[in-house]
C-alpha positions in Angstrom: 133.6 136.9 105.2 134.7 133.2 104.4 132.3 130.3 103.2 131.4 129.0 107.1 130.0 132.6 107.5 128.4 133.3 105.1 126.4 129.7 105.2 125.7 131.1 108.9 124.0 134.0 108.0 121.9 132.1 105.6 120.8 130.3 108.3 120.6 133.0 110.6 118.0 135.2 107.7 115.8 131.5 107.3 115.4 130.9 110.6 115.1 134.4 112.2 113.2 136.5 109.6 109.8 137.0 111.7 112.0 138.3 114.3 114.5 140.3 112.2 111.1 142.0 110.7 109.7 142.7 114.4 106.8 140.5 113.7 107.5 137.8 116.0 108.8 138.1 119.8 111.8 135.3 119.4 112.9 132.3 117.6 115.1 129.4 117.9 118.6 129.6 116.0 120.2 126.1 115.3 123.6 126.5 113.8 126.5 123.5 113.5 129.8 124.7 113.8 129.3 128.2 114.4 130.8 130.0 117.4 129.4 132.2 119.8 131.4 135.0 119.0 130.3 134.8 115.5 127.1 134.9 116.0 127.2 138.2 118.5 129.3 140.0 115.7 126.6 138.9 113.4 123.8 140.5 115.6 125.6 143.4 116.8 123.6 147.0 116.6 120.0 144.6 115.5 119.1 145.4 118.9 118.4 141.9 119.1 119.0 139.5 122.6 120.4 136.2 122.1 121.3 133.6 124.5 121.9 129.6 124.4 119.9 127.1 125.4 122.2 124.6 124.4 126.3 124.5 122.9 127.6 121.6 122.6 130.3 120.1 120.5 128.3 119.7 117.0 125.2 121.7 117.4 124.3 125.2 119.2 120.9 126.1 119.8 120.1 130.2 120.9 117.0 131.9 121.5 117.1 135.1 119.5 114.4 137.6 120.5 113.3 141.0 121.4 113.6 141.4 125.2 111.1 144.7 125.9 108.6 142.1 124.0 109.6 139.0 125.9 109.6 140.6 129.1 105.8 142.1 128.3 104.5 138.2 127.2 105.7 136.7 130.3 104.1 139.2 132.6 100.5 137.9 131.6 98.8 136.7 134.1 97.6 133.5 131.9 101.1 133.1 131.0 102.7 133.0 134.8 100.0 130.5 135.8 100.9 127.8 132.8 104.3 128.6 133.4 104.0 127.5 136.9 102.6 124.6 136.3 106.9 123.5 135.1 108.3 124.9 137.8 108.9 128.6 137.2 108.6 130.7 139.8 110.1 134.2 138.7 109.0 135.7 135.9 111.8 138.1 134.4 113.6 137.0 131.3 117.0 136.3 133.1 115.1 134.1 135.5 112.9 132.1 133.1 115.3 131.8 130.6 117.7 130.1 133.3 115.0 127.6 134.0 113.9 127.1 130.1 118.2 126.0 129.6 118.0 123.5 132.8 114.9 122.0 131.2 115.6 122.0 128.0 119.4 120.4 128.7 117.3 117.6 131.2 115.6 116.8 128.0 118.4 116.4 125.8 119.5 114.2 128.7 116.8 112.2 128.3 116.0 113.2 132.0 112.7 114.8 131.0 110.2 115.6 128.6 110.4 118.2 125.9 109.8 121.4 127.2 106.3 122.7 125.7 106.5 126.0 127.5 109.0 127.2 125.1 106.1 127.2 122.4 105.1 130.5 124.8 108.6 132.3 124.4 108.4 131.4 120.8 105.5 133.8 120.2 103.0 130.8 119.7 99.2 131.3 121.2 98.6 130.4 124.6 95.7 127.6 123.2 97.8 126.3 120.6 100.8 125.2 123.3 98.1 124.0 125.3 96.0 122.0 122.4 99.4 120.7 121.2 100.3 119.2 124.8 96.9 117.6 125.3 96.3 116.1 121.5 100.1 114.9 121.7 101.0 116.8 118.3 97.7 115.1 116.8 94.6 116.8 115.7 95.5 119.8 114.4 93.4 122.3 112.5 96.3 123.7 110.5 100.2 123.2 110.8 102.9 125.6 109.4 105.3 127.6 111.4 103.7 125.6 114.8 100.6 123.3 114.6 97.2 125.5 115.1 95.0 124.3 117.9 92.8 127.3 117.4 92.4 130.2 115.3 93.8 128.5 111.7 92.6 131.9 109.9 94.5 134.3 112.0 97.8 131.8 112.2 97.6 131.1 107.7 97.8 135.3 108.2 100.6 135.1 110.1 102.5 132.2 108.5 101.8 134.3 105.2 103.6 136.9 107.0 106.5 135.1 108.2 107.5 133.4 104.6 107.5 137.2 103.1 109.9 138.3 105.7 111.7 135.2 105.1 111.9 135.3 101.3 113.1 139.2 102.1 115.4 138.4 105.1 117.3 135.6 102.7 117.5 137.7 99.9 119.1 140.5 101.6 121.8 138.1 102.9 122.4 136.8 99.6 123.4 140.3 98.6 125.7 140.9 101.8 123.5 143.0 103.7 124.8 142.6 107.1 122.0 141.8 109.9 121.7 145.9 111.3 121.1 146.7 107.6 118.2 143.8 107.3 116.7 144.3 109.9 116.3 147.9 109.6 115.5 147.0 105.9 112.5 144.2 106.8 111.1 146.4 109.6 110.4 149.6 107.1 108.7 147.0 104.7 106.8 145.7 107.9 105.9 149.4 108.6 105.2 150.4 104.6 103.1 146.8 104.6 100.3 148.0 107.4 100.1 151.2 106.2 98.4 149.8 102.9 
C-alpha cells in the first residue's frame, strides 16, 4: 500500500469510525485525490454501502452507511413527512439517495440551499435537523459531532461514543488492519462495551 493509501484510510477510520463500529447509520466521507476504485477495495467484505454525492476533479464526497439501517430510518412516518417537505417523494434508499445527489450538486452550484435533510441520513435526531434549520446554526444547547437542539445528555453520550470508536478505528489503521478486520474488530468492542 503506497503513501496516497494509506493517508486514505486514515481518513476513511476518522471520519467513518461510528459507522465502522455499527453505532451510527452513515457518514459523510470527504477524500482529495482518492479514486473510486480505491475506495470500494477499501470497503470490500465491511458490508458497508457507499455511494457519491459528489466527484469532482479535487474533492470526492460519499455517503458510507449501513443500508438495512438506512432503509428502516427513512420508512418513519415523521421522517417521510419532513422529507417531503424538499421534494422527495419515494422513499427507498436508491430513490432518496438520487434526489439527496441532485440537491446537494444544485447547492454546490450555488443553485440552492444546503441540503439540511441530509442531517436525517446522517443519523442525527429528527429535532436537532429541525432546531438547526429554524435557529440558523445559532442557539444550540450543545455542539459536537452535529449541534444539539434537544436532548444534550443523550447526544454528550453518544459523542463519547463516537470519539472511542474513533480513537480505536485510527489506531487499528495505523497498525494496517484492513477495513473488514476493523470493523469486525470495533463491532466486538461495541458488543463487549454494553454487556458491562
Amino acid at each position: 500500500m503506497d503513501q496516497k493509501e494509506k493517508a486514505a484510510k486514515l481518513q476513511v477510520a476518522r471520519q467513518c469510525a461510528p459507522v465502522l463500529a455499527g453505532i451510527k447509520i452513515s457518514n459523510l466521507l470527504i477524500l482529495s485525490r482518492v479514486s473510486p476504485l480505491t475506495v470500494m477495495r477499501m470497503m470490500d467484505g465491511t458490508g458497508l454501502s457507499f455511494d457519491y454525492l459528489y466527484c469532482g476533479c479535487s474533492r470526492k464526497v460519499w455517503l458510507v452507511y449501513w443500508l438495512e439501517e438506512l432503509e428502516a430510518v427513512l420508512q418513519k412516518p415523521e421522517v417521510q413527512i419532513f422529507l417531503r417537505e424538499f421534494g422527495y417523494q419515494e422513499f427507498s434508499c436508491s430513490s432518496v439517495l438520487m434526489h439527496l445527489k441532485k440537491r446537494y450538486q444544485a447547492y454546490l452550484r450555488n443553485e440552492e440551499g444546503y441540503p439540511h435533510e441530509l442531517g436525517v441520513l446522517l443519523d442525527y435526531p429528527l429535532a436537532d435537523v429541525k432546531g438547526f434549520m429554524e435557529n440558523k446554526g445559532q442557539n444550540y444547547l450543545y455542539s459536537g459531532y452535529w449541534k444539539v437542539y434537544s436532548n444534550a445528555e443523550q447526544a454528550k453520550k453518544i459523542f463519547a461514543r463516537y470519539g472511542e470508536a474513533r480513537r480505536r478505528a485510527v489506531q487499528l489503521a495505523q497498525e494496517g488492519k484492513g477495513f473488514r478486520e476493523i470493523t469486525g474488530s470495533i463491532i466486538k468492542w461495541r458488543e463487549a462495551a454494553a454487556v458491562i
